[in-house]
C-alpha positions in Angstrom: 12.8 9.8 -7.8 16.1 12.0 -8.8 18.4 9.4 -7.9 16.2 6.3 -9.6 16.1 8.7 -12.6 19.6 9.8 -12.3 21.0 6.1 -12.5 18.0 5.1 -15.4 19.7 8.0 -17.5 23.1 6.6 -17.0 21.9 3.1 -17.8 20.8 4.5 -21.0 23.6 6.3 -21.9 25.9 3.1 -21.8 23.4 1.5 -24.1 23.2 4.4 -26.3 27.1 4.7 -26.6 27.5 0.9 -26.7 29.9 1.4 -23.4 30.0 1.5 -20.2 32.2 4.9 -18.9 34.3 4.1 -15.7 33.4 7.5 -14.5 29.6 7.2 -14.9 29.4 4.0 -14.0 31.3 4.7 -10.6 28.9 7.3 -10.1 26.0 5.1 -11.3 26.7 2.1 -8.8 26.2 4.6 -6.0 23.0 6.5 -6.8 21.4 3.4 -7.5 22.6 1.3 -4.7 21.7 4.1 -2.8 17.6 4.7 -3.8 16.3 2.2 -0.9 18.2 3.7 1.7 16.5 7.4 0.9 12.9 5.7 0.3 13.7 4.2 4.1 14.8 7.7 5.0 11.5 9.0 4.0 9.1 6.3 5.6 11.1 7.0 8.9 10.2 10.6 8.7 6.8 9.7 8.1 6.3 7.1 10.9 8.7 8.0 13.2 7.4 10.7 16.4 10.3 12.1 17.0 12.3 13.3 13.9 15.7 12.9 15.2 15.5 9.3 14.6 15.0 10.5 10.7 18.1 13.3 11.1 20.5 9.8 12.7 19.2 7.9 9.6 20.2 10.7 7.2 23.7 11.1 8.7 24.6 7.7 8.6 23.5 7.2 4.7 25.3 10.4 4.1 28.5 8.4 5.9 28.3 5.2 3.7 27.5 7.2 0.7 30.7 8.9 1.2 32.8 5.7 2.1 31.1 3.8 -0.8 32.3 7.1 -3.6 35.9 7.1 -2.0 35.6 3.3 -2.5 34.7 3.3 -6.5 36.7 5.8 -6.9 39.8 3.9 -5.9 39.3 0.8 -6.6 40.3 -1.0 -10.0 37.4 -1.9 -11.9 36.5 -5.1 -13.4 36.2 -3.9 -17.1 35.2 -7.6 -18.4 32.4 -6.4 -16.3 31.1 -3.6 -17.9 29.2 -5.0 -20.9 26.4 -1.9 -21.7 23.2 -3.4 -22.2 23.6 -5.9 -19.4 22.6 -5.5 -15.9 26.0 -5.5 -14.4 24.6 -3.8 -10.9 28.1 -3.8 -8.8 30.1 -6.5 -10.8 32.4 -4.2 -11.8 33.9 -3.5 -8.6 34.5 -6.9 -7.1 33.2 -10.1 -5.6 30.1 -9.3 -3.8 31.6 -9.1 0.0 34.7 -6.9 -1.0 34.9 -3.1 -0.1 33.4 -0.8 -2.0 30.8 -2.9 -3.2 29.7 -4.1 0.4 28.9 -1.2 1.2 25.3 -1.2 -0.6 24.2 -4.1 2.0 24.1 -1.3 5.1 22.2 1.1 2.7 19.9 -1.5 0.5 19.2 -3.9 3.8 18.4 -0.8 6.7 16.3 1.1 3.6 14.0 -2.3 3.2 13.4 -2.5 6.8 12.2 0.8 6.9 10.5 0.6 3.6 8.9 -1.8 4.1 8.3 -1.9 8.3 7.0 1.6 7.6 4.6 0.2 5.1 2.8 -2.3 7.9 3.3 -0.4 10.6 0.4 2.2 8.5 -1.7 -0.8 7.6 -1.9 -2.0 11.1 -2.5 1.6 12.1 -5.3 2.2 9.9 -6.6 -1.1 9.3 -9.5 -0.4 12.2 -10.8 2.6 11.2 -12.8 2.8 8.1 -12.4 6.0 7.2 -8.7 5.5 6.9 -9.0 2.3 4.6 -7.7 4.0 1.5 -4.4 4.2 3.6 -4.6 0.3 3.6 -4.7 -0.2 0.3 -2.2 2.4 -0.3 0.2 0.7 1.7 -0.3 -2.5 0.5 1.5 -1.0 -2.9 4.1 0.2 -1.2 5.0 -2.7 0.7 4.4 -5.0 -2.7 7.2 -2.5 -4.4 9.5 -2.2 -1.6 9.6 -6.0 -1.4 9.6 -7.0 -4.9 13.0 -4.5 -4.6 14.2 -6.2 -2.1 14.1 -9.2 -3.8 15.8 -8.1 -7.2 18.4 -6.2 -5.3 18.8 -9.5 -3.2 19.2 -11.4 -7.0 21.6 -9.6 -8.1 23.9 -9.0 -5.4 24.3 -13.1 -5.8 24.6 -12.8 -9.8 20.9 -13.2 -10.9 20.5 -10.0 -12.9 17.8 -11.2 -15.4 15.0 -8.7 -15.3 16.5 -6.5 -12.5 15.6 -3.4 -14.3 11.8 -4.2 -15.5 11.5 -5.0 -12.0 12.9 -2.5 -10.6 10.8 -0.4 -12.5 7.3 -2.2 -11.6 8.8 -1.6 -8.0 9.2 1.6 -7.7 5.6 2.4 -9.9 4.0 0.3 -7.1 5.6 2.7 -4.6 4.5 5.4 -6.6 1.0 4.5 -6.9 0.7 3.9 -2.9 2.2 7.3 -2.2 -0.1 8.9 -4.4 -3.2 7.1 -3.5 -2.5 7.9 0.2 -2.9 11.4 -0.8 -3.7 13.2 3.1 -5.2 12.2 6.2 -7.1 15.2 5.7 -9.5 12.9 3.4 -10.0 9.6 6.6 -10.6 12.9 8.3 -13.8 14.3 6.0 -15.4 11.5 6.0 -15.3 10.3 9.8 -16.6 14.2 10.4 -19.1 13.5 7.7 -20.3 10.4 9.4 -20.7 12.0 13.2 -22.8 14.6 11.2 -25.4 11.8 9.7 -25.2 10.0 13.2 -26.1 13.1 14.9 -28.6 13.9 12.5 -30.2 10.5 12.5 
């Protein structure tokens, strides 16, 4: 949410100053190719047993966040590019395969997987026990937003930025709304206890 906030604020600065800063866009690019990798980051942690496979996953976004800000920091930017008010997503920096601006395909496409692996993974996990069906549905939101940004970030990187921030929006509110209606398994919990209590009294 800082990051996805972080680049929203930037977005709105180049529309309210009527430009597009090198500086803040360079840093923009970044954050926001950067959101789906640290949503994967914190589905591993959540599905994953072992939490070392979490700590691998952090060190290797850390890596290509790094290489991707030495990247836009040294590269010449396209300024033709850099119309505020526009989705430009990484236009500015190159044709879509050139380094820096490849470098948001090993952050964007391992943070879907994740996302959105993570996501069915839980809804196979709780999709036999009743208790846990709240978990379902809440993971049924979060794999809606986490493909429907997959997509738009797919769009884009190919040119099609029409709608990439609306959408982008409605994706991560999906997200939102599946995290917060997964709440705890303390609650699958109360009522399966709550059950073996009428069972044993019946």
């Amino acid at each position: 949410m800082f990051l996805y906030t972080a680049a929203a604020i930037m977005e709105a600065w180049s529309e309210y100053s009527d430009s597009w800063n090198p500086t803040v866009y360079r840093m923009y690019i970044v954050l926001a190719a950067s959101l789906v990798g640290f949503l994967g980051l914190g589905t591993l942690y959540l599905a994953a047993r072992r939490r070392i496979w979490g700590h691998a996953y952090l060190v290797f976004i850390l890596l290509c966040m790094a290489a991707f800000f030495v990247g836009v920091f040294t590269v010449t930017l396209d300024s033709s590019k850099l119309v505020p008010g526009i989705t430009v997503g990484g236009q500015g920096l190159g044709p879509s395969l050139s380094f820096p601006r490849v470098m948001s395909l090993p952050l964007n496409i391992t943070g879907s997987l994740f996302l959105f692996g993570g996501a069915l993974y839980s809804i196979w996990r709780f999709l036999r026990r009743r208790e846990f069906a709240y978990r379902v549905w809440a993971n049924v939101l979060i794999a809606l937003g986490a493909g429907l940004l997959a997509f738009v970030g797919s769009r884009a990187r190919i040119g099609s930025t029409a709608g990439l921030y609306p959408a982008e929006m409605a994706g991560a509110a999906l997200m939102l709304a599946g995290f917060l209606l997964a709440g705890t398994l303390e609650k699958g919990r109360r009522v399966a206890r709550a059950r073996r209590k009428d069972s044993v009294g019946g």
